[in-house]
SELO-783934 format. One record per residue: x, y, z of N, C-alpha, C, O in turn; residue in three letters. Coordinates in steps of 0.2 Angstrom, whole numbers, plus 5000, padded with zeros to 4 digits. Layout:
> X Y Z X Y Z X Y Z X Y Z ALA
...
//
This chain:
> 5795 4940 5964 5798 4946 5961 5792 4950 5957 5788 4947 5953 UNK
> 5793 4957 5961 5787 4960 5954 5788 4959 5949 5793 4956 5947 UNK
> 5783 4963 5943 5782 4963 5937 5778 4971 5933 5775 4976 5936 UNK
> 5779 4971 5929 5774 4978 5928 5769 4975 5923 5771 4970 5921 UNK
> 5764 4977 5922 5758 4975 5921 5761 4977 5911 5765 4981 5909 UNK
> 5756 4972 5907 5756 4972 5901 5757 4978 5898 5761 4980 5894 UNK
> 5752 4981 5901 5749 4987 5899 5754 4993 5899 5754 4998 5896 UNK
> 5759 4991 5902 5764 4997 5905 5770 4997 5900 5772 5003 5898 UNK
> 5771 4991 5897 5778 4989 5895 5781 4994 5890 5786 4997 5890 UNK
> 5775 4996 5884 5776 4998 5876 5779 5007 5881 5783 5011 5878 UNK
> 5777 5008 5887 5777 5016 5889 5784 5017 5892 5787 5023 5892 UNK
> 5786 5010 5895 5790 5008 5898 5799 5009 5893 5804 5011 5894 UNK
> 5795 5005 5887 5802 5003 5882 5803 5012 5880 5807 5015 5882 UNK
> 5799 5014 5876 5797 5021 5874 5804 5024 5878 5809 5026 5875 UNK
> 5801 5025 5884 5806 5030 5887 5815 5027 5889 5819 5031 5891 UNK
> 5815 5020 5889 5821 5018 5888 5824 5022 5881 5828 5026 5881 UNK
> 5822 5020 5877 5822 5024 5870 5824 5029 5870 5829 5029 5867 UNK
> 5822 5034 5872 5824 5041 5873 5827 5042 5876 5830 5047 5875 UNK
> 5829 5038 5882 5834 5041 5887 5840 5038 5883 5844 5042 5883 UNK
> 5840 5033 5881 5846 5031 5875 5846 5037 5870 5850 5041 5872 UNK
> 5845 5037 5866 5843 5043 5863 5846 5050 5865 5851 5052 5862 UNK
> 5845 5053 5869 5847 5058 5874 5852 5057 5876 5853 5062 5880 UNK
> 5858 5049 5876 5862 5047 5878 5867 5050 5875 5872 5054 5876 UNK
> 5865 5045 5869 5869 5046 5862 5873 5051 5858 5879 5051 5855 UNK
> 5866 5058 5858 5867 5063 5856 5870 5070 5860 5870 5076 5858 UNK
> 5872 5066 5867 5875 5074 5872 5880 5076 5871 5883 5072 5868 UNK
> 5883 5082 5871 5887 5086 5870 5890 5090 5875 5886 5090 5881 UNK
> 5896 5092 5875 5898 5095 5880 5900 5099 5873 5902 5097 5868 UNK
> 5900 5110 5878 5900 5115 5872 5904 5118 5876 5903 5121 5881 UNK
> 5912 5118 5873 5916 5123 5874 5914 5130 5874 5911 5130 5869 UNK
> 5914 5137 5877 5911 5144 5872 5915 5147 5878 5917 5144 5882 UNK
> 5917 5154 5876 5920 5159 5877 5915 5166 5878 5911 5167 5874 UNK
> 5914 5168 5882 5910 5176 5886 5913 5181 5881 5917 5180 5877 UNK
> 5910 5186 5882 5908 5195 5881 5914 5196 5885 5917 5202 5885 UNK
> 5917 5190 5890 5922 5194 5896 5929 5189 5897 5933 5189 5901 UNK
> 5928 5184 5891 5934 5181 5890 5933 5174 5895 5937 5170 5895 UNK
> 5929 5174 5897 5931 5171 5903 5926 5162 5898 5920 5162 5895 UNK
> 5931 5156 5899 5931 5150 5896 5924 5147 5900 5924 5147 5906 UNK
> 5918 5143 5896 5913 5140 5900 5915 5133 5897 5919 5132 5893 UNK
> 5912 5129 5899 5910 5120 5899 5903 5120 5901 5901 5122 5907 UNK
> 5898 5116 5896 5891 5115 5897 5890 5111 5891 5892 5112 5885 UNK
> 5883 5105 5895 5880 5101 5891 5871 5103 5889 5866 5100 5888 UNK
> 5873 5112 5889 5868 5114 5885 5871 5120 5878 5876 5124 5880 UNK
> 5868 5121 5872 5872 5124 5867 5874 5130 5871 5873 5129 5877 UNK
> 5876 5136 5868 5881 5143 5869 5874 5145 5870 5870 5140 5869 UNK
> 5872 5152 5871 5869 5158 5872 5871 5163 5865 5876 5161 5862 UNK
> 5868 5169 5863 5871 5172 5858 5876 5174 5859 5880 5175 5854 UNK
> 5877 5177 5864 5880 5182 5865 5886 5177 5868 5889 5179 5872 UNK
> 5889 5170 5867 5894 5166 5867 5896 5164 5863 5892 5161 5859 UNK
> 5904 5163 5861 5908 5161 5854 5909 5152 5854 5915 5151 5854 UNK
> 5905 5148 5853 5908 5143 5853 5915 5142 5850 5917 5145 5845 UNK
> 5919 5137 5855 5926 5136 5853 5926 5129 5850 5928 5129 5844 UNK
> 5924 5123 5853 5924 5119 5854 5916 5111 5857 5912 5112 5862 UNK
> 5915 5107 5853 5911 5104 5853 5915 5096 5854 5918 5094 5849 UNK
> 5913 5093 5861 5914 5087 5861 5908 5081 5862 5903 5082 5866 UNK
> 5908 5076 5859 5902 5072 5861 5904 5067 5870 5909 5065 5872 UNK
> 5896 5068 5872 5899 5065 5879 5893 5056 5879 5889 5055 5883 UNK
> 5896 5053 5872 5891 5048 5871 5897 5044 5876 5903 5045 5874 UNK
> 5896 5040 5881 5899 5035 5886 5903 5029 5883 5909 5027 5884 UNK
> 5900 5028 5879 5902 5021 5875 5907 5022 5870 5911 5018 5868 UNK
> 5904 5028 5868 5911 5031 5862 5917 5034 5862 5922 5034 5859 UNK
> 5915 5039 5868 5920 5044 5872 5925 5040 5877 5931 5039 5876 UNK
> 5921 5037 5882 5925 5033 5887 5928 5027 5886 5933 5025 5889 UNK
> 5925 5024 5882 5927 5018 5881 5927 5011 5885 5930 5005 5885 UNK
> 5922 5014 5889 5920 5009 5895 5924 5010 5901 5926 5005 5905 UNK
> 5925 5016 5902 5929 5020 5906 5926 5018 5914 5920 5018 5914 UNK
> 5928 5017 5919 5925 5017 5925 5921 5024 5927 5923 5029 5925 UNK
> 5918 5022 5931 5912 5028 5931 5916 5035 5936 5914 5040 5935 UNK
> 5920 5034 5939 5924 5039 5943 5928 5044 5937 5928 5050 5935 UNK
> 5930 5038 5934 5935 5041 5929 5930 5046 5922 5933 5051 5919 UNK
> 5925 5043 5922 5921 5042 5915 5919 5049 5918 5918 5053 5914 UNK
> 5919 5050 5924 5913 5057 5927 5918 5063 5926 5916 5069 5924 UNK
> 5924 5061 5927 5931 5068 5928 5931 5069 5924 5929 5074 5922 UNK
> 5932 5063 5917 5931 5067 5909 5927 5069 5905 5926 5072 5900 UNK
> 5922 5067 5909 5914 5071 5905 5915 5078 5909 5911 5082 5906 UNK
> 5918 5081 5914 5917 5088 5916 5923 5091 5917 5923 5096 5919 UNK
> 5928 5088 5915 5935 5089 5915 5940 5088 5908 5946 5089 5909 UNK
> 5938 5086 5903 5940 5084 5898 5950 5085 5896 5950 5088 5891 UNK
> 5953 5084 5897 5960 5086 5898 5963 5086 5889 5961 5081 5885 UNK
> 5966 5092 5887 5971 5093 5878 5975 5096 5883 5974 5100 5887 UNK
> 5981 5092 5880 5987 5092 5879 5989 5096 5871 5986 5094 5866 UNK
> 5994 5101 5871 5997 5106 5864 6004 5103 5866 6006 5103 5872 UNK
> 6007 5101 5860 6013 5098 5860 6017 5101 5855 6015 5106 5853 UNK
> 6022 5100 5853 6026 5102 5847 6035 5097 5847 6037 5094 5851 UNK
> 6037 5097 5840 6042 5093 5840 6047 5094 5842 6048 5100 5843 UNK
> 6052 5090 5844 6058 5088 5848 6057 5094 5853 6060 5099 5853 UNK
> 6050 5090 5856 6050 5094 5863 6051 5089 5871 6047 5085 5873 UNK
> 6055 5091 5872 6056 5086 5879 6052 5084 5884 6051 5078 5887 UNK
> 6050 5091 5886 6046 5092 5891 6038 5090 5889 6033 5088 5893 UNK
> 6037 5090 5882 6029 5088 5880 6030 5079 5881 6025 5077 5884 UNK
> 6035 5075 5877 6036 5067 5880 6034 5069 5887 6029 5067 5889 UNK
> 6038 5071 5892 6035 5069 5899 6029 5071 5901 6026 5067 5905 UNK
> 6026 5076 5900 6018 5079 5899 6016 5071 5896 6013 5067 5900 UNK
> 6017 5070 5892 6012 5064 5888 6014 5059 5892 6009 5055 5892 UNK
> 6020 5056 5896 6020 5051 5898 6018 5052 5905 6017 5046 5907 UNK
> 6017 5056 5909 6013 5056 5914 6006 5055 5914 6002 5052 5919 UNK
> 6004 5059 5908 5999 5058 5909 5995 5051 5909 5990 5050 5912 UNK
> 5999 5046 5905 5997 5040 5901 6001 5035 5907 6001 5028 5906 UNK
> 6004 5037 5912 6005 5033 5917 5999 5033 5922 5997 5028 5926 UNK
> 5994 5041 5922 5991 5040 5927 5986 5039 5923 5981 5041 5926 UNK
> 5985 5036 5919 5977 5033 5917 5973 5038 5915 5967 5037 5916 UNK
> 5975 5046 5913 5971 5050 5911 5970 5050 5903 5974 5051 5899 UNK
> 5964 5049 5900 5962 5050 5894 5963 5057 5895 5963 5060 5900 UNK
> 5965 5061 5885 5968 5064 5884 5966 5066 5876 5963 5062 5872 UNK
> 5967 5075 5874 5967 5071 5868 5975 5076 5865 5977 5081 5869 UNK
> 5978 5075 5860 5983 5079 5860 5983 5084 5851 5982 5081 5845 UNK
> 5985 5091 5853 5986 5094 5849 5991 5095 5846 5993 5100 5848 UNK
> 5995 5093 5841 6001 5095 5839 6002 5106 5835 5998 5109 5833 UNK
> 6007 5107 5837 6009 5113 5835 6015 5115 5830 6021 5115 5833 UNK
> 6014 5115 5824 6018 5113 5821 6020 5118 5815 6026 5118 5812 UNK
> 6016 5122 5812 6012 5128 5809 6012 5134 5812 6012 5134 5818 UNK
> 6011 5139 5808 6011 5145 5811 6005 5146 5811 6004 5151 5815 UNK
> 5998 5143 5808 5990 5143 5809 5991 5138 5817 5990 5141 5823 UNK
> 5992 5132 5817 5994 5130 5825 5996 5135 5829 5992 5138 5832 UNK
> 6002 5138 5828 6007 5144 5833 5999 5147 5835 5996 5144 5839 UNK
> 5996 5153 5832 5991 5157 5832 5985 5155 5837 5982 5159 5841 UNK
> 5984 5147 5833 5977 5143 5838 5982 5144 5845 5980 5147 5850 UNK
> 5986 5141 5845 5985 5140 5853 5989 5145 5857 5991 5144 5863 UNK
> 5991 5154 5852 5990 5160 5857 5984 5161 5858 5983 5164 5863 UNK
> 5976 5160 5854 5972 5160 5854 5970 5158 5860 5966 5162 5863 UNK
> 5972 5151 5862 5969 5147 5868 5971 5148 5872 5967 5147 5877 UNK
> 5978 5150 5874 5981 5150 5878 5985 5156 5882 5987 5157 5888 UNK
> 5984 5160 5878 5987 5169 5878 5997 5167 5878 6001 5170 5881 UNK
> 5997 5163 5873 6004 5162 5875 6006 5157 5869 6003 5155 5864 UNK
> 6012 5156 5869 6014 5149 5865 6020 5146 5866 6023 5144 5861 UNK
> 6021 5145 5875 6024 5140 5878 6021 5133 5876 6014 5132 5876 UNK
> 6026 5127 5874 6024 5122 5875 6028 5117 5880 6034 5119 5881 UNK
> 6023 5111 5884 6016 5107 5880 6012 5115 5886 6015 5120 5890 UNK
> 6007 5114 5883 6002 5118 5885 5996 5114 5887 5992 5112 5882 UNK
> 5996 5112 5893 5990 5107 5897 5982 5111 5898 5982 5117 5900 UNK
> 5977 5108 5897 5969 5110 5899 5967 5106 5902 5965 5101 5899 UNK
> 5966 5107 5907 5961 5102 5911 5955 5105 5912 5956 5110 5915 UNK
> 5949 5105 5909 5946 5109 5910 5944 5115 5909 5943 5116 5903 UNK
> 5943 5117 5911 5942 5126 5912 5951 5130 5913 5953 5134 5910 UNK
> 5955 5127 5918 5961 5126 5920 5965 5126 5914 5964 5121 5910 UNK
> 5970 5130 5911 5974 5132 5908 5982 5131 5912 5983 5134 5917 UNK
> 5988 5126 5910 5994 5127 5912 6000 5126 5908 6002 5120 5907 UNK
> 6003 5133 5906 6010 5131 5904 6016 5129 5905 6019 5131 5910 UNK
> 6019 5127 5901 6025 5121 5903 6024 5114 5906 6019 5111 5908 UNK
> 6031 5112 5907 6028 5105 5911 6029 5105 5918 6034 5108 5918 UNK
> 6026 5103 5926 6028 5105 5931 6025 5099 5934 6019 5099 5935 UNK
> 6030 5091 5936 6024 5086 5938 6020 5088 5943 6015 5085 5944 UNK
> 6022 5093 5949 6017 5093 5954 6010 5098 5952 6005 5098 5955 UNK
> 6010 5101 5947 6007 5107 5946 6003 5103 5940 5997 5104 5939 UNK
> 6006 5100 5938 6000 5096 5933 5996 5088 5938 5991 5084 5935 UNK
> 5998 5087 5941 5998 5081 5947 5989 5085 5950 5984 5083 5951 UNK
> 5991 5092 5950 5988 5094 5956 5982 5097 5953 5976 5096 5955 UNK
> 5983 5100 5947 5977 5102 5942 5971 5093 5940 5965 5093 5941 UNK
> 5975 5088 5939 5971 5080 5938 5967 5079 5945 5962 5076 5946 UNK
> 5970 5082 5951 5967 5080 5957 5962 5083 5960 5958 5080 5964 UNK
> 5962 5090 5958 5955 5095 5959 5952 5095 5952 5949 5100 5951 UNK
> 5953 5090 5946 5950 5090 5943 5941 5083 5944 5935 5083 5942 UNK
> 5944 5081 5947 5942 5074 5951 5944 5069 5948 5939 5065 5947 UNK
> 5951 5067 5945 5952 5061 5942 5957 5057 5947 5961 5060 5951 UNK
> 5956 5051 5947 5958 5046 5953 5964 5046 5952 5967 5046 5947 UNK
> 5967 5045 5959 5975 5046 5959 5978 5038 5958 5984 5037 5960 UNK
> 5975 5032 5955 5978 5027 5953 5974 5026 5947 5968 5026 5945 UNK
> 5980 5024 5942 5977 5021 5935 5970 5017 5935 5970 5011 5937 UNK
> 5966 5019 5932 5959 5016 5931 5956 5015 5923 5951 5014 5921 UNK
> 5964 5017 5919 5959 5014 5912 5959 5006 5910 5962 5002 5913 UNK
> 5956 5006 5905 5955 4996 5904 5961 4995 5900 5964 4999 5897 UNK
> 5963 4989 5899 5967 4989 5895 5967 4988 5888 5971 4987 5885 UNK
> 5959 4988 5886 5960 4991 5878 5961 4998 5876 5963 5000 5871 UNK
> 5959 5002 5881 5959 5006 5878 5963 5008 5875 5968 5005 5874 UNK
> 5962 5014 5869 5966 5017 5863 5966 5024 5864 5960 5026 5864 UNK
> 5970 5028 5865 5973 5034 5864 5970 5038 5858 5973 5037 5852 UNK
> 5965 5042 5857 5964 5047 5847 5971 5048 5845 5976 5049 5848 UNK
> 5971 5047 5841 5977 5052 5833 5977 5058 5839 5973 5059 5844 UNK
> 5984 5061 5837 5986 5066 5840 5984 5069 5830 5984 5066 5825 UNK
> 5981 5079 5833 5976 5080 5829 5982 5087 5828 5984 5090 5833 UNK
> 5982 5089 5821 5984 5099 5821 5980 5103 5825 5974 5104 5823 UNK
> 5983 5106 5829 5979 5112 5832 5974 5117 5830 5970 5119 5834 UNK
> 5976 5118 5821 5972 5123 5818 5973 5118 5812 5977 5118 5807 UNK
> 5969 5113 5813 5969 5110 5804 5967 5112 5797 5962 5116 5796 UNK
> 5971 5110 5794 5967 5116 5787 5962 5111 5785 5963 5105 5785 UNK
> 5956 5116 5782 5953 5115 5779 5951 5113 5770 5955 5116 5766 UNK
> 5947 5110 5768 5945 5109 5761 5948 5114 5757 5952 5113 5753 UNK
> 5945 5119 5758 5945 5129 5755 5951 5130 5756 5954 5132 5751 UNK
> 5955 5129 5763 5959 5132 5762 5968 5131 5759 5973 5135 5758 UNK
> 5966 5124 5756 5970 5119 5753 5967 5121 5744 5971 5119 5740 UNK
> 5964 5123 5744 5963 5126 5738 5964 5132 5735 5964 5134 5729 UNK
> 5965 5135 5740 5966 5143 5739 5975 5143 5739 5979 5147 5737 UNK
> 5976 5137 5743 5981 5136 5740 5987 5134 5737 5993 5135 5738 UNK
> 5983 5131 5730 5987 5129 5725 5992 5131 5721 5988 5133 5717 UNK
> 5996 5131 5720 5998 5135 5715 5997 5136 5708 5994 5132 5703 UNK
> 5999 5140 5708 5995 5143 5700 5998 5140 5695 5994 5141 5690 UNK
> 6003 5136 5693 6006 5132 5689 6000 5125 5689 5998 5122 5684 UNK
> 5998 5123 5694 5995 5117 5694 5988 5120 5691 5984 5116 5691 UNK
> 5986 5126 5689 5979 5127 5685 5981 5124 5678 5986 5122 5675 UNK
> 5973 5124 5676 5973 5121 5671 5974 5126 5664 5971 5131 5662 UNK
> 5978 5124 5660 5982 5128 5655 5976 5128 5650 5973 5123 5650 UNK
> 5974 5135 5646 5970 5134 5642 5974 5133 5635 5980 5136 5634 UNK
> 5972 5130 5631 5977 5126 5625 5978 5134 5619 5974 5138 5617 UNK
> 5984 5132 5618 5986 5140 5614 5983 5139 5606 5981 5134 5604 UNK
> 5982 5145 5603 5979 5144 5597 5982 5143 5593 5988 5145 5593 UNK
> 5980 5139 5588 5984 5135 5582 5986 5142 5577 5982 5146 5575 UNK
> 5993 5144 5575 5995 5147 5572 5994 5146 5563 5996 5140 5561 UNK
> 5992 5150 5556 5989 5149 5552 5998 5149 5547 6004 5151 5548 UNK
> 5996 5147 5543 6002 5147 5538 6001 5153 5533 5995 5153 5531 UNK
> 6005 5156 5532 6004 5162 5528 6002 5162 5520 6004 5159 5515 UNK
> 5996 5165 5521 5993 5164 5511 5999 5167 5504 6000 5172 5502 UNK
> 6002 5161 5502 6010 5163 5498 6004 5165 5489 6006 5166 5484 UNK
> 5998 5164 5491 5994 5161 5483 5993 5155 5479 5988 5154 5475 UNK
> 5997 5152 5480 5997 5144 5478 5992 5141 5480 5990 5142 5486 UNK
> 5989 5135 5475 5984 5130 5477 5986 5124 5473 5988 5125 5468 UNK
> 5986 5118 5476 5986 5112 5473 5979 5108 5471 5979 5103 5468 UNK
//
């Protein structure tokens, strides 16, 4: 069995290093054009692109030990799921998806900042509202969304492991620190303390 020479080794480790490194920190950059038209790339926007959304495509954290067929559809295919309550058709959206072994992440819509995000994303506010990708589909339609996983290149039998775990299903448009404070109510400020009122000078001293 070869070997590489002493000499080689520290040059050798170095660039394990980095490529680790480079592993760790990829990204995949949702961004939106001058002409609407939605990109995916694992390089940042251009200026003249809005980023929408940033995912990390670190293998170990994202996939979770995902098999490599599968691990590849989701690193270039990523699939959100927009749900909303006592929604019938979003349960069978969610359970197809989780019978075919598709990683996922899900939106709930629940708000009228949610309502907004996903006319935003979607040009509409049909729910569940499916992304595969680049690919956009409203309503639930098992062939039509069957058909969107399969020209996505995700394998037509269950292939996750069996630890896998599901993300928190996430608000659509989460509020923010600021904007939970702008909207407090004004009774919950803080009262400034009223002035002590004087007793009237009658002349009298003790």
């Amino acid at each position: 069995m070869s070997t590489f020479p002493q000499a080689f080794r520290p040059a050798l480790l170095a660039c394990a290093m980095l490529l680790c490194a480079a592993q760790a920190h990829a990204q995949l950059y949702k961004t939106v054009g001058p002409d609407g038209k939605i990109t995916y790339s694992d390089t940042p926007p251009a200026a003249n692109q809005k980023l929408l959304e940033t995912r990390s495509l670190n293998p170990a954290a994202e996939s979770n030990r995902l098999p490599y067929e599968l691990s590849l559809a989701a690193g270039k295919n990523p699939v959100t799921i927009y749900t909303g309550n006592n929604c019938a058709p979003c349960n069978e959206g969610k359970s197809l998806l989780k019978s075919a072994g598709i990683p996922f992440a899900e939106k709930t819509v629940k708000t009228k900042e949610d309502s907004d995000k996903l006319q935003q994303v979607s040009g509409d506010t049909q729910l569940p509202y499916l992304q595969v990708g680049s690919r956009g589909l409203h309503g639930y339609n098992t062939e039509d969304w069957k058909g969107a996983l399969s020209s996505a290149g995700y394998p037509a039998s269950n292939m996750l492991p069996g630890d896998y775990r599901y993300p928190a299903a996430e608000s659509a448009a989460p509020v923010t620190a600021a904007a939970n404070k702008a909207a407090e109510p004004a009774a919950k400020k803080k009262k400034q303390p009223e002035p002590v009122k004087k007793e009237a000078d009658n002349g009298f001293r003790f």
